[in-house]
N, C-alpha and C positions, 0 to 999 in steps of 0.2 A: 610355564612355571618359571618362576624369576630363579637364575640359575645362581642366585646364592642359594638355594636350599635344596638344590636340584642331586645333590651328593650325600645332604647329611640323611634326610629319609625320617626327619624326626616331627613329630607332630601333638599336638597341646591344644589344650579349651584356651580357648582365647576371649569370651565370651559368655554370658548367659543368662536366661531372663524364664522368669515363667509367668502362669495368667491362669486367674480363678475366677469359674462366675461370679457371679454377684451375688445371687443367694445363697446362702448359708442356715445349714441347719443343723443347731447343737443337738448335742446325745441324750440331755434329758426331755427335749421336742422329741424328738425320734423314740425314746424310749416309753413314753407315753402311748406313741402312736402302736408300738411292738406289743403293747401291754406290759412291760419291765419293769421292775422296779426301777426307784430312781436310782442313779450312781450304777448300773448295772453294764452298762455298754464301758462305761470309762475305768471302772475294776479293772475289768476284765481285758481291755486293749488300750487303755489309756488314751481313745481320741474324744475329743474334747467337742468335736464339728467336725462337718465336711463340707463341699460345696457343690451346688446342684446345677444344670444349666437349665439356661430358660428356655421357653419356647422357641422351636425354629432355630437354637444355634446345636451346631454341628461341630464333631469334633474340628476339622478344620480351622474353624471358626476359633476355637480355643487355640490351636497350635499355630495359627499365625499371629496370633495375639503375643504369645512366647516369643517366639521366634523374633518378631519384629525389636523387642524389649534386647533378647539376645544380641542383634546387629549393632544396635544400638551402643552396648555396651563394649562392646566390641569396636567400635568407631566405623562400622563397613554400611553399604550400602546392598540392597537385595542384589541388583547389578553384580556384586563385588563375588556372588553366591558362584559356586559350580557344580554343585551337589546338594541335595536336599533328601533326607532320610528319616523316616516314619516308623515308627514303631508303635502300636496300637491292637488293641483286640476289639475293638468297639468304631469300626471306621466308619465313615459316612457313607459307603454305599459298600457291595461285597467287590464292586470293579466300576471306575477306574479304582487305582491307588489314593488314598488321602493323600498323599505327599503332592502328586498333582494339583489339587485344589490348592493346598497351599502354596503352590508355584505359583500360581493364579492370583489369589490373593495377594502374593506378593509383591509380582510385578516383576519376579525374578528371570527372567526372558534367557538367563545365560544358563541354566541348571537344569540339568538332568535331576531327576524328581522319581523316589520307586520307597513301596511300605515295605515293611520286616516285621513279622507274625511270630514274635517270643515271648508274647503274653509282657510278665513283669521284668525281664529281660529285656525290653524289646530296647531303651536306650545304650546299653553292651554292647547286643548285636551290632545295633545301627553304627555305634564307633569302630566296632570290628570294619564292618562294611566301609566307611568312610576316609578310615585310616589306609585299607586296603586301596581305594580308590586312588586318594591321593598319591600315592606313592608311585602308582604305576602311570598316573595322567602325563602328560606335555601337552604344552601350551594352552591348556583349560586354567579356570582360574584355582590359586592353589586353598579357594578355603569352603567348609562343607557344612551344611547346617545337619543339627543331628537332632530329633525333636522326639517327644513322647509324649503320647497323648491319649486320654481316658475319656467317655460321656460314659460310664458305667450305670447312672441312674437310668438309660433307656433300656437297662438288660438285668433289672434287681424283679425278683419277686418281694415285693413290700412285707408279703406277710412270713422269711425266712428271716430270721432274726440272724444265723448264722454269713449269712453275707449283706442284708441289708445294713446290720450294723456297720462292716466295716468298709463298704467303698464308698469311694467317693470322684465327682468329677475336677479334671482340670488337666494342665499341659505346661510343659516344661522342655527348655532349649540349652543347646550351647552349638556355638562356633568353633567348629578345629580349624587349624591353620599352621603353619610351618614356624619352626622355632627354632634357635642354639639349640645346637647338640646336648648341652648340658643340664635342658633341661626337658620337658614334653613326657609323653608318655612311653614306659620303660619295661613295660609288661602286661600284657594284655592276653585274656582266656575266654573262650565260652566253650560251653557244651550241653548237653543234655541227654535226656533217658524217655524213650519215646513209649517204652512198656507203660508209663506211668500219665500217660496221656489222660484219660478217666479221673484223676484226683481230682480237677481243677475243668469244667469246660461249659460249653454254652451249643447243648446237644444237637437243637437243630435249628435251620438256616441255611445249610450248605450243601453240598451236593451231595452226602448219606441223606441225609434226613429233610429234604426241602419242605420249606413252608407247606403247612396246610391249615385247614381251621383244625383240625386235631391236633396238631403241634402247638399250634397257639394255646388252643383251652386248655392243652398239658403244660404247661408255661415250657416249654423247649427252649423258646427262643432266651429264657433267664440263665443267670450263674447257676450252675450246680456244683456244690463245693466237696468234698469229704473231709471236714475240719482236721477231725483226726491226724490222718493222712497229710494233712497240707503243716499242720504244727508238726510232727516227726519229723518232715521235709526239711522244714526251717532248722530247728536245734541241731540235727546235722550236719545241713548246709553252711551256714554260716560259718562254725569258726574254721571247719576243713579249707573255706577260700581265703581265710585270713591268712590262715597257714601257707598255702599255696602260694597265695600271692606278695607272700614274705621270702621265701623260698627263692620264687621267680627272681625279684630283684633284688636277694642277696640281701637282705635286709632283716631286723627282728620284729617283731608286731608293735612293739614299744615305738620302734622308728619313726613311723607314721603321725604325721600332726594330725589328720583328723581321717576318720573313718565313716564313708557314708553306705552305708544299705540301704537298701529295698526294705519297708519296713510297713509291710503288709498289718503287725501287729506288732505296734511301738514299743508297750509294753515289752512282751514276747520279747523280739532282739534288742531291748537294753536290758536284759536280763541274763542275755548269752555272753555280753561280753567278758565276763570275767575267765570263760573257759574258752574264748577266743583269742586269751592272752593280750587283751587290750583294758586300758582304765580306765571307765565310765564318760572323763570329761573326753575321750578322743570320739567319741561316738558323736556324728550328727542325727539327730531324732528333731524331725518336723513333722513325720505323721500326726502326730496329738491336731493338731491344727486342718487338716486336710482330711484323714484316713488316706484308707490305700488308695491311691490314684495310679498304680498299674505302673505301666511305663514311664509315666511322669513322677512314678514316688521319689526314684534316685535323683533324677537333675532337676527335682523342684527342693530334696534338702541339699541338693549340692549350692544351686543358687542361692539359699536361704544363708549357708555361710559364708556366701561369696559376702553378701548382703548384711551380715550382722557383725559376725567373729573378724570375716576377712583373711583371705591366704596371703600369706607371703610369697613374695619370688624361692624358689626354692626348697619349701617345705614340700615332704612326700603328703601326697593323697591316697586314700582308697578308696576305689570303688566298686562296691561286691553287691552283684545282684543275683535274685534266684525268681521263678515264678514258673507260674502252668506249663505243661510241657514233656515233661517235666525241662525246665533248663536254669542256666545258669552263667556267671562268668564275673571275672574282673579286670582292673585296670588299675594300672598303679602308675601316676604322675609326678613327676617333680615341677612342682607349678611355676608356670613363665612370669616373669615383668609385664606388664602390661604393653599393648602396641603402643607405639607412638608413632 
């Protein structure tokens, strides 16, 4: 580790890129196929489309597509990698780890590569995970790719309107790497509630409930949702980690240039913010455009503003994710300069 930053211990997105198949399919396609009225999916969650994968591609496939956008952005080379971190419910096989593949894919020969299982959580984790890494590493390289990645359409029952409507596929990256003290990320939390595992899951597959042709014709291997349940979760959730994570870094909710969620249901969380103590324009909402892509939903609207609005060196970030798990967590950044 290059020993200017071997003391400060501070670490920052330095990067980020995401990657959407190709096909695209809007809500009133979809709502046709549900039998729906028209306008009925986009009431009710405000997505607009999602995007599906094609034949033969694999999440993988999607998250080094990201990633690669990420490095990119980032001015680094896969080489430059020393970590790579997956966070998914929908992986390409149940073992190895996806993150391997995408090591593979990448050509990244210097990185250690392992997945993280926290559903819509899972890019939190993964910077939990990453952050930790770096900090304790020497002489490995000091920067980690941290990716989130969804193919949900292989795990939807078509004919449950309650989740077919709202996912969707696709993957989303960013690069940590070492930064000034003054700026990088300043507070960082996860956690979760295992009692509540059941809200959110995809029954069998695994080793309770392995493949059979019974499991199949039971559709097991699809989302099972408890809407109910999973909207309480949410109105909850969200502004308690606003709070928190204002709290953490000593800060007011107002403080925050822009606020990204997990935004399982767009609608839904821009409708919380007002009792989140934040004002509509601090809210990133790119769901409409995707639906929920899982893992990928936070660092695909985080890149989205990297990409349109643009952060400044300096301005505070949020970023508050919850999903199946039950889990949860944030991250609160003061955003770097760009490398040079």
């Amino acid at each position: 580790m290059n020993e200017r930053w071997a003391d400060t211990r501070r670490w920052a997105i330095r990067g980020t890129g995401s990657y959407l198949p190709d096909r695209r399919v809007g809500s009133e396609e979809l709502s046709r196929e549900l039998g729906l009225a028209p306008g009925w999916i986009q009431e009710r969650t405000g997505i607009l489309a999602r995007h599906v994968a094609g034949p033969g591609q694999a999440a993988s496939d999607l998250a080094a597509g990201a990633a690669r956008r990420a490095l990119r952005a980032a001015g680094l080379d896969a080489a430059d990698v020393g970590l790579i971190v997956l966070g998914t419910s929908t992986p390409d096989e149940l073992g190895p780890s996806t993150a391997c593949r995408v090591q593979a894919q990448l050509g990244a020969a210097n990185a250690a590569a392992f997945d993280v299982a926290a559903a819509c959580t899972g890019f939190l984790y993964g910077l939990q995970s990453a952050v930790g890494w770096l900090a304790t590493q020497r002489g490995s390289s000091p920067y980690a790719l941290v990716i989130g990645v969804e193919v949900y359409s292989r795990f939807l029952d078509p004919g449950d309107r309650a989740t077919a409507a709202l996912f969707g596929d696709g993957a989303a990256a960013a690069v940590v790497g070492p930064v000034a003290p003054e700026y990088g990320i300043s507070a960082l939390s996860i956690g979760s509630d295992g009692t509540r595992a059941g809200d959110v899951l995809i029954p069998a597959g695994g080793s309770r409930s392995p493949a059979t042709p019974e499991t199949v014709a039971a559709l097991g291997h699809t989302i099972h949702m408890d809407g109910r349940a999973v909207r309480d979760f949410i109105t909850g959730v969200f502004p308690r980690l606003v709070d928190r994570a204002a709290a953490d870094a000593a800060v007011k909710p107002s403080d925050f240039a822009i606020v990204v969620p997990h935004q399982p249901n767009p609608r839904l969380v821009a409708s919380l913010a007002p009792e989140a103590g934040l004002r509509p324009e601090q809210l990133v909402i790119a769901g409409q455009d995707v639906g929920n892509i899982g893992a990928a939903s936070l660092p695909y609207a985080l890149d989205q503003a990297v990409r349109t609005r643009g952060v400044e060196p300096g301005e505070l970030v949020l970023l508050a994710g919850f999903g199946a798990g039950l889990t949860w967590g944030h991250a609160v950044l003061t955003w770097p300069p760009p490398l040079t």
